[in-house]
C-alpha positions in Angstrom: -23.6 9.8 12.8 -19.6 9.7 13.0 -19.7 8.8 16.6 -22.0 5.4 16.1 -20.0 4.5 12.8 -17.6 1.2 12.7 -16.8 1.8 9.0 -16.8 5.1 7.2 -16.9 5.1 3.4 -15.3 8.4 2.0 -14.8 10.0 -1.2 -13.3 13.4 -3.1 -13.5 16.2 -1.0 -14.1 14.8 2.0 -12.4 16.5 5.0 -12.2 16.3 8.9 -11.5 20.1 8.2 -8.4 19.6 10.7 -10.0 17.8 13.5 -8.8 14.3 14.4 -10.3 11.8 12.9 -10.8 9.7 16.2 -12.1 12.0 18.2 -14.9 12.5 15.4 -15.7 8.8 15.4 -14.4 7.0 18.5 -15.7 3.5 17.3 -14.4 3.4 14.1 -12.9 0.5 13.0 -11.9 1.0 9.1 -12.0 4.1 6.8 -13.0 2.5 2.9 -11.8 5.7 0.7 -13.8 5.3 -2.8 -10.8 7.9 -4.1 -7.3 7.9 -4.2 -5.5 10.0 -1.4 -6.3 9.6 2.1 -4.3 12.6 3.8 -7.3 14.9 4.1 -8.6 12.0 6.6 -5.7 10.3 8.0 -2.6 10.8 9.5 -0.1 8.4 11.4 -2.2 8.5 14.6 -5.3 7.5 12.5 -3.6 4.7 11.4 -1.2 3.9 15.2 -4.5 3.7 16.9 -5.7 1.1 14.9 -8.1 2.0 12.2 -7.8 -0.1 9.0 -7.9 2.6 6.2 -8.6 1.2 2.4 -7.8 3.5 -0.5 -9.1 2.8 -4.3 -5.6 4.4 -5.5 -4.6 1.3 -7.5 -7.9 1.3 -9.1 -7.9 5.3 -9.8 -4.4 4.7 -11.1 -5.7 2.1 -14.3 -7.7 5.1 -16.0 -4.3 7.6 -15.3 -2.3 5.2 -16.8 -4.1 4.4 -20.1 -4.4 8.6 -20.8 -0.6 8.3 -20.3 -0.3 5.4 -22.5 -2.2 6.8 -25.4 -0.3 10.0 -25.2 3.3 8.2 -25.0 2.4 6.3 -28.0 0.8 9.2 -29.4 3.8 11.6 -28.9 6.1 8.4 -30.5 4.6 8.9 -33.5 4.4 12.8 -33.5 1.2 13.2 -34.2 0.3 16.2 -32.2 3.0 17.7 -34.2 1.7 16.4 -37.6 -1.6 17.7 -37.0 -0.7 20.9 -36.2 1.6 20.9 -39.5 -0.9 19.3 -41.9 -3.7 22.0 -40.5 -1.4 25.1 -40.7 0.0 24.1 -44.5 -3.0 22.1 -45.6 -0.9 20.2 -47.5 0.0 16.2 -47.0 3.0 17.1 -47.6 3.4 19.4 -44.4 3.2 15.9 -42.4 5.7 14.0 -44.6 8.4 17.1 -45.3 12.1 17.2 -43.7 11.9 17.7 -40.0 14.0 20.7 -40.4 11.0 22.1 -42.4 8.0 21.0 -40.9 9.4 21.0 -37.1 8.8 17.1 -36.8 11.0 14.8 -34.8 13.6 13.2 -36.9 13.1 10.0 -35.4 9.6 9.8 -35.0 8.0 6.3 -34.6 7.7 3.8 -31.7 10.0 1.4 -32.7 12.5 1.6 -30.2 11.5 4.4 -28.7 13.1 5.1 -25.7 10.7 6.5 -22.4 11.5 7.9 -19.4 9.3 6.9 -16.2 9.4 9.4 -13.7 8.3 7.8 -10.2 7.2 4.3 -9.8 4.1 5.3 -8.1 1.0 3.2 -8.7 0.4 4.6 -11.9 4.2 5.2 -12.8 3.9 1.0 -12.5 0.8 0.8 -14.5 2.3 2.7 -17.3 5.3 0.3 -17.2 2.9 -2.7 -17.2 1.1 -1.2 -19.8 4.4 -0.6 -22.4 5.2 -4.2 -21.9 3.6 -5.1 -25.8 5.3 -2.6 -27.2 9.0 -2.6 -29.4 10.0 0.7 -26.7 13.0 0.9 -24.3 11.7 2.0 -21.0 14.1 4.0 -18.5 12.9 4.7 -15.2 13.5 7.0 -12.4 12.4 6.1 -8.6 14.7 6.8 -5.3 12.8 4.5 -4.1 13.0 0.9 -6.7 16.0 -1.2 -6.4 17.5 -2.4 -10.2 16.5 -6.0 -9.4 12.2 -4.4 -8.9 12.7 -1.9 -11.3 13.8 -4.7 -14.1 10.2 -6.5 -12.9 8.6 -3.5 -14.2 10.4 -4.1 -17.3 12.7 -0.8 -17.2 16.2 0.1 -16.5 16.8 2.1 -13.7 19.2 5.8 -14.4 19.8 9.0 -13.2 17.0 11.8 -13.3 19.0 13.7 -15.6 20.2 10.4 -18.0 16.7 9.9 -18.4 16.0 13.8 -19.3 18.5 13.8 -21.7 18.6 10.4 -23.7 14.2 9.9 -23.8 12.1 11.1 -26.9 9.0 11.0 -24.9 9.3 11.6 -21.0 6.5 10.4 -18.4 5.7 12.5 -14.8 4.0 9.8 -12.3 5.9 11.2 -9.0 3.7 12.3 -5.7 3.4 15.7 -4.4 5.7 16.3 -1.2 7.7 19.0 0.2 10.9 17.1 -1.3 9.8 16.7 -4.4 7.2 20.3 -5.2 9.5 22.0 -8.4 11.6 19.0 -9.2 11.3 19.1 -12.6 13.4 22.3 -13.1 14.7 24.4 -15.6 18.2 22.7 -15.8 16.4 19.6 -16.1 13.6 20.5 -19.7 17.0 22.2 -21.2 18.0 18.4 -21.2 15.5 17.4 -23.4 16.3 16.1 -26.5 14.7 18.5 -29.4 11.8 17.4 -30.5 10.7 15.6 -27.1 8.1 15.4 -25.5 7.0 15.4 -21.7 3.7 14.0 -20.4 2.2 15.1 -16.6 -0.3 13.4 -15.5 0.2 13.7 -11.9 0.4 17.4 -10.4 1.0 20.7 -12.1 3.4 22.1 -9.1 6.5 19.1 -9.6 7.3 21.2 -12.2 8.6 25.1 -12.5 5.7 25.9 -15.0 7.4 29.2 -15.7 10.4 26.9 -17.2 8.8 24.7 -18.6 6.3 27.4 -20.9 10.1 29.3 -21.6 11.3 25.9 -23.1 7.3 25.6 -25.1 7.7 29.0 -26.4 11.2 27.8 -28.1 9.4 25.6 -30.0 12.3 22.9 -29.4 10.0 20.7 -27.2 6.3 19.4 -26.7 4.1 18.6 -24.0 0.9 17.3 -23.0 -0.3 18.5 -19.2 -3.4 17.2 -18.1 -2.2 18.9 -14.7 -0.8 22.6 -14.0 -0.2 24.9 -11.4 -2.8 26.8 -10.3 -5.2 24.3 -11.9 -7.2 25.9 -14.1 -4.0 28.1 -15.6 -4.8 31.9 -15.5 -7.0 33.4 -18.6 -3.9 35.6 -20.0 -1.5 32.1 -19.7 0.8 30.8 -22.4 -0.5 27.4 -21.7 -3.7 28.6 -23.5 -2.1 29.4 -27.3 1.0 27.1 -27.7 1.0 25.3 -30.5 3.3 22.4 -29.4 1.1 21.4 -26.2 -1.9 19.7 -25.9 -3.7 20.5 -22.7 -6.4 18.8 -20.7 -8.9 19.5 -17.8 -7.5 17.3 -15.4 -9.1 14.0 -17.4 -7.3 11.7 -16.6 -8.5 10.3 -13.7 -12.0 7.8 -13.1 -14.8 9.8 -15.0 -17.7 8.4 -15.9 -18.1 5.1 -15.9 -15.0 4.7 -14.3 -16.5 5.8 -11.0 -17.9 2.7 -10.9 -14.9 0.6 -10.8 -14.2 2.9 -7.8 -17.6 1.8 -6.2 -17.0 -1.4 -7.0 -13.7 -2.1 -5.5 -15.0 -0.1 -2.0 -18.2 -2.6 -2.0 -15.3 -5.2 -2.1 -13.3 -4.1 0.8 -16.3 -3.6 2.8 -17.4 -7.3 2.4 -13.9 -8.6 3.6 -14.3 -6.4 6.7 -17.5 -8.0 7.5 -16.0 -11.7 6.9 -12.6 -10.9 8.7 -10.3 -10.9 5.7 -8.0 -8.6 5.1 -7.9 -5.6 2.7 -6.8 -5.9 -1.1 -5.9 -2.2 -0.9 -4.6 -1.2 2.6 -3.1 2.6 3.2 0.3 1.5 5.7 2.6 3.8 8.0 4.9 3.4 5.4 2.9 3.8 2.3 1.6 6.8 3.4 4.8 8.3 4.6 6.1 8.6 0.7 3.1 9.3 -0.9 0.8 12.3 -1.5 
């Protein structure tokens, strides 16, 4: 079937299983990828010979970005924290009491809260999009943005470790690479301020997990991971019991009827081909060269 197809539609899991992609399907003229990444299909001769290659990245990004967005605003207001102190006391009061007693931020609240974007990826730049409405200061961290594109997005471009150090709630949106697998090091969660939080949303091995559960089990910080590494966590893990983390299944993503924006948006791409336009959501030599 590959060698008679012009356009292949592809989705999660699919894999030439290391042969080239060309040689499977010498006629193909564009690759439409209903998912995000692409690198289990393509590399840079896929795309130097020719082959148009779509990706629904953006799309997949929207869904990311919300679960990010609820959690940010969530952790601004410390109420994974209040929960757990209301529950444990059973008390109003628990909720309400001195942070030195009840192990609340000091500062809690969104007004003025200052974020930390890490990576202007496509969902890094949703999340940014999506703060706009909000009274929060939003700091941003990308080798990549110049100040004049980052202050677009709305933030102010620092230093990976200003931006540790000086946000209450701190946001992971970077790709997985070789130059960036463990960034988020130990040095860098002791720079936390107490009582922050850190959100990953994007993949469990940017950070040194082991670090990052030593700085948990201090109960100085909080997280929420909807991403670790090895993804699911072992049975006997930390991640499992702490208190002061909220952990999800990898949820973030299109799921249910989310797919269908997905679908949507390849159905899309497919009708350009077929009346010579171009793509909305092309995967370039360069694009693919910084991303995962």
């Amino acid at each position: 079937m590959l060698r008679e197809a012009d356009v292949l539609v592809s989705g999660w899991g699919t894999s030439t299983r290391g042969r080239g992609l060309r040689a499977l399907a010498p006629r193909l003229g564009a690759l439409v990828h209903t998912a995000g990444s692409v690198r289990t299909l393509v590399d840079d001769a896929v795309l130097a010979s020719g082959v148009a290659v779509s990706s629904q990245a953006d799309n997949n990004a929207l869904p990311v970005a919300e679960y990010a967005l609820a959690m940010i605003l969530l952790s601004g207001k410390a109420v994974f924290a209040a929960q757990h102190a209301y529950r444990t006391a059973r008390t109003a009061s628990a909720a309400s009491a001195a942070p030195e007693a009840s192990g609340l931020p000091a500062a809690r609240g969104t007004y003025g809260l200052r974020v930390g974007i890490i990576g202007a990826s496509r969902t890094g730049r949703r999340v940014c999009e999506l703060l706009r409405p909000f009274d929060v200061e939003v700091l941003l961290h990308d080798p990549y943005t110049s100040a004049p594109e980052a202050a677009r997005l709305g933030a102010r471009p620092v230093a990976l470790d200003e931006l540790m150090a000086s946000c209450r709630v701190v946001s992971l949106h970077a790709p997985l690479l070789d130059a960036t697998r463990g960034m988020i090091t130990a040095a860098l969660l002791r720079l936390l301020p107490d009582g922050a939080t850190f959100v990953n949303t994007a993949r469990g091995a940017l950070v040194d997990q082991d670090a990052l559960v030593a700085e948990l089990a201090t109960g100085r910080i909080h997280a929420v991971l909807d991403v670790t590494d090895p993804e699911v966590p072992e049975p006997g893990s930390p991640l499992w019991t702490l208190p002061n983390l909220v952990l999800t299944p990898h949820t973030a993503g299109s799921a249910g009827n989310e797919v269908r924006r997905l679908g949507d948006s390849a159905v899309r791409e497919i009708e350009r081909l077929a009346h010579g336009e171009p793509l909305a959501h092309p995967v370039t030599r360069e694009y693919l060269a910084r991303t995962a």
